[in-house]
C-alpha positions in Angstrom: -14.9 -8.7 -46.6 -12.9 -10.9 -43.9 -11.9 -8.8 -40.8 -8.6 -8.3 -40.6 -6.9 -9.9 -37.6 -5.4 -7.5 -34.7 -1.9 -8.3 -33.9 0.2 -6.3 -31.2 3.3 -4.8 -32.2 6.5 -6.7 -31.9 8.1 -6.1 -28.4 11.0 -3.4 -28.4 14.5 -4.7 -27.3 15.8 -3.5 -23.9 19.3 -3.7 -22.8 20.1 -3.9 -19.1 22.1 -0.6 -17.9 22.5 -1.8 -14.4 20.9 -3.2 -11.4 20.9 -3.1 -7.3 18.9 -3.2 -4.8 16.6 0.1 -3.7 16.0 -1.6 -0.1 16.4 -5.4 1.0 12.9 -6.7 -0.6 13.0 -4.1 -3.9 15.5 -4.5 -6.6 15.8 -2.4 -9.4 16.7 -3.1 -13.1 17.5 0.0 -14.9 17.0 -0.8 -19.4 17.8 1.2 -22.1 19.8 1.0 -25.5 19.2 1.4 -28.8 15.9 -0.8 -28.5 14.3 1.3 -26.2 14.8 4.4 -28.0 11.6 5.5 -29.4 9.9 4.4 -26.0 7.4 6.9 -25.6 8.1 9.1 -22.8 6.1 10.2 -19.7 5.0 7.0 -19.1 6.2 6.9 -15.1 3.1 4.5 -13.7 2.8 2.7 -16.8 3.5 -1.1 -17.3 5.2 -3.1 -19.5 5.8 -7.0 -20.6 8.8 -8.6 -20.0 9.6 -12.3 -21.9 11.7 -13.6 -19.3 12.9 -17.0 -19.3 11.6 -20.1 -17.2 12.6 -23.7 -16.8 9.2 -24.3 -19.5 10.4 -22.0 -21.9 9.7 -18.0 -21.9 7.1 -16.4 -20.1 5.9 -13.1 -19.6 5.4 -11.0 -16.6 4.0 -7.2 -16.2 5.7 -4.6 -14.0 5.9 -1.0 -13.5 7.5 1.3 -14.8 8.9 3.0 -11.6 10.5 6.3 -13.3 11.6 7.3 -16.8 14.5 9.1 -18.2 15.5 9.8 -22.0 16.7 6.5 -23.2 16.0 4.5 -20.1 13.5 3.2 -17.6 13.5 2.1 -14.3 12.0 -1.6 -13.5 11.5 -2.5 -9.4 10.8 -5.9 -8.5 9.5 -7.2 -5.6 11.2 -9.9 -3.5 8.6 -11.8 -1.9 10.0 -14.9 -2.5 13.6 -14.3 -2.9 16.2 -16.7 -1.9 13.4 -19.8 -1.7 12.2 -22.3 -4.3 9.1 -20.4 -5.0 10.8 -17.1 -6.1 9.1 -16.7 -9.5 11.4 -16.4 -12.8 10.9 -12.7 -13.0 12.5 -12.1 -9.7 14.9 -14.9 -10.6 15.5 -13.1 -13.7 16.0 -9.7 -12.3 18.7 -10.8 -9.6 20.8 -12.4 -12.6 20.6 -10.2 -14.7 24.0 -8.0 -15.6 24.5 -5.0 -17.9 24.8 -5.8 -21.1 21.7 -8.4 -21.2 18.8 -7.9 -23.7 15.1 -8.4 -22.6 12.3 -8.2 -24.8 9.7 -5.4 -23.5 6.1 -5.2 -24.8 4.3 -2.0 -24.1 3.8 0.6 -22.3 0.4 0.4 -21.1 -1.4 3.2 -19.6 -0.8 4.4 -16.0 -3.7 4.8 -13.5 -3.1 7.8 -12.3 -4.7 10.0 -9.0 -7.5 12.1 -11.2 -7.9 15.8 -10.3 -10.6 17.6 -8.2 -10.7 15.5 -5.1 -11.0 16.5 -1.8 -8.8 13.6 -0.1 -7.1 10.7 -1.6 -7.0 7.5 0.2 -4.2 5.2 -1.3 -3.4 2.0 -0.5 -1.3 -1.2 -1.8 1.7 -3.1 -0.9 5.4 -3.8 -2.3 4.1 -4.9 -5.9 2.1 -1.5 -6.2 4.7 0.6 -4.7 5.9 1.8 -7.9 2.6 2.6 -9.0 2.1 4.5 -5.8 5.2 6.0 -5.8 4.4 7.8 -9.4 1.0 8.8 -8.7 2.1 10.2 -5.7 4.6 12.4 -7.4 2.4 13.3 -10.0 -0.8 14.7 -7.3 -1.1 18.3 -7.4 1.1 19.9 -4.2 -2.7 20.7 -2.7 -3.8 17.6 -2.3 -4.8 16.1 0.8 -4.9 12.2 1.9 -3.1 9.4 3.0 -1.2 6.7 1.9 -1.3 3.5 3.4 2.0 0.9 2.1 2.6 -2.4 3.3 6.2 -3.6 3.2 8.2 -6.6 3.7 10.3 -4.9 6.7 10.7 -1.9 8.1 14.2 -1.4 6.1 11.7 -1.5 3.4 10.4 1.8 4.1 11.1 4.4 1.1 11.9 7.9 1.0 8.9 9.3 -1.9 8.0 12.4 -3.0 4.5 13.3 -2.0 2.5 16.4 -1.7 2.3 18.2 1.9 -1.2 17.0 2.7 -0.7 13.2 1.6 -0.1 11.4 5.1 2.1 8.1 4.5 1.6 5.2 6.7 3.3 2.3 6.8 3.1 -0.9 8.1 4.8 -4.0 8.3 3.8 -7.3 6.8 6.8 -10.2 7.0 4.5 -12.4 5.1 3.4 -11.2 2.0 0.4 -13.0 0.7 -0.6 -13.6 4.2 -2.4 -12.2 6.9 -4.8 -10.0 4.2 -6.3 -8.2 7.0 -3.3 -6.5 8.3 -4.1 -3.9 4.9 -7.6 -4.0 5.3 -7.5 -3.1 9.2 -5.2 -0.7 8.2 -7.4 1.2 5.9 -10.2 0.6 8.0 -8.4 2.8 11.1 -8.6 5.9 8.8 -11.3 8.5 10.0 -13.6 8.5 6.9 -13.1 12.3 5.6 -15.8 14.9 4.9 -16.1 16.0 0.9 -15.3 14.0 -2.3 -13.0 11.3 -1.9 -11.4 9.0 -4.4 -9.9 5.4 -3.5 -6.5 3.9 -5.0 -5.8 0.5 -4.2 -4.1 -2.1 -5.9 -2.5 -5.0 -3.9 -2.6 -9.1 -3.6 -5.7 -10.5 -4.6 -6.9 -11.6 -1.0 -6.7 -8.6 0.6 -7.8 -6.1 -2.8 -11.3 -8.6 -2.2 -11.3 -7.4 2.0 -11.0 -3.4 0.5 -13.3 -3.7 -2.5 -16.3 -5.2 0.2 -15.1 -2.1 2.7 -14.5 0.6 0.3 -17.5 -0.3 -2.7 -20.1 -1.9 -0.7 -20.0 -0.1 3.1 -18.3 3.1 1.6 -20.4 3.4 -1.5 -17.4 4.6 -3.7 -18.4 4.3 -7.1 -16.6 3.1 -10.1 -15.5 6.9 -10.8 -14.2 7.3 -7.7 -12.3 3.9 -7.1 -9.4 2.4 -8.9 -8.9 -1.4 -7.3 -6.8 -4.5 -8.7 -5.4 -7.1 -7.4 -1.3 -7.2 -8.6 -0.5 -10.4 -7.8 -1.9 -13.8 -6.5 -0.5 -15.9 -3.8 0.5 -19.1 -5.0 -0.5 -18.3 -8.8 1.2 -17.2 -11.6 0.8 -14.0 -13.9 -1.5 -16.4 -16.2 -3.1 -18.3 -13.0 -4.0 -14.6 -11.6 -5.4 -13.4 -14.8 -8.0 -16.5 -14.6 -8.6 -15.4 -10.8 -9.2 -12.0 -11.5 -11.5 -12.4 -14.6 -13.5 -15.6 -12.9 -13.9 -13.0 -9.6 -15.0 -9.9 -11.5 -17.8 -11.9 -13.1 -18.5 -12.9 -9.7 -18.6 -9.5 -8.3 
């Protein structure tokens, strides 16, 4: 019998609501509509696919999805490269975009959320994973105990989140993005390794997620259980570029 070919299910159609800036690097594109109705809900942290158009045609690029309400989801984009010839055609997309406009959305995909039963929680990404952060952080149980180390663009940058007690936030400041990969990793390095079980979060540009996977696998020892890391984002490449990157480096690894 000839196996039956896999196919994903056609993208749902999301509308923009409306759109603005949540600091002076971060802009938000709020969807909804009738497309987006039977989005499945509680999936804060989760991605989706956006077809976006490009001067080649469409292309497709993965974000988070920063918060959900019934009927509509909240996109954040990052603006490393706004306002210069490299600014990608997501970003582009994003700051033309007006209500009324239609997107097609693939998704979601699962979130990668904080598990439970840790005794600290050290977290750390910059602006493309502070959605991703931003969720998890919301979703940690009010006892736990950590800190949170978030690289932004500029100080205005800095977000107010919802975090447990015990979670620590730390932020630095990294003009650049996509440069200077040690600034994170230094970062992460100054934090006084904690006693108990401790589970690592990091997900950031693909230099510096290479400088924490050698410090937090290889002279930590935190296992695969107890360490999410990606890279988000690649400078210089794009989404398709990256995926090569990160598949040709896991191999690697």
């Amino acid at each position: 019998m000839a196996q039956q070919a896999y196919s994903r299910p056609a993208p749902r159609i999301g509308t923009v609501i409306s759109t603005g800036p949540v600091t002076p690097n971060m802009y938000r594109v709020t969807l909804g509509g009738s497309g987006l109705a039977d989005f499945p809900p509680e999936q804060d942290g989760g991605y989706v696919k956006l077809k976006v158009p490009s001067g080649n045609g469409d292309v497709v690029r993965t974000y988070t999805v920063r918060r959900q309400r019934k009927g509509e989801i909240d996109i954040d984009f990052a603006l490393h490269d706004n306002g210069t010839p490299d600014a990608g055609p997501a970003t582009r997309w994003a700051l033309e975009a007006r209500a009324g406009d239609e997107v097609p959305v693939g998704g979601p995909g699962a979130a990668k959320p904080l598990p439970t039963g840790f005794d600290f929680y050290l977290v750390a990404g910059d602006m493309a994973a502070l959605p991703a952060i931003s969720a998890n952080l919301e979703r940690l149980d009010a006892s736990a105990k950590g800190i949170a180390i978030l690289e932004v663009q500029d100080e205005t940058d800095i977000q107010p989140l919802i975090a447990p007690a015990g979670m620590e936030l730390r932020w630095i400041v990294n003009p650049h993005p996509g440069r200077d990969p040690e600034r994170l990793e230094n970062a992460v390095r100054e934090v006084r390794w904690p006693d108990g079980r401790v589970y690592g979060w990091v997900a950031c540009e693909f230099s510096a997620m290479r400088l924490l996977r050698q410090y937090l696998r290889t002279e930590r020892g935190l296992a695969p259980d107890t360490l999410y890391i990606s890279s988000y984002w690649k400078a210089g490449l794009d989404e398709a570029a990256h995926k090569v990157a990160k598949r040709e480096d896991a191999e690697a690894a």
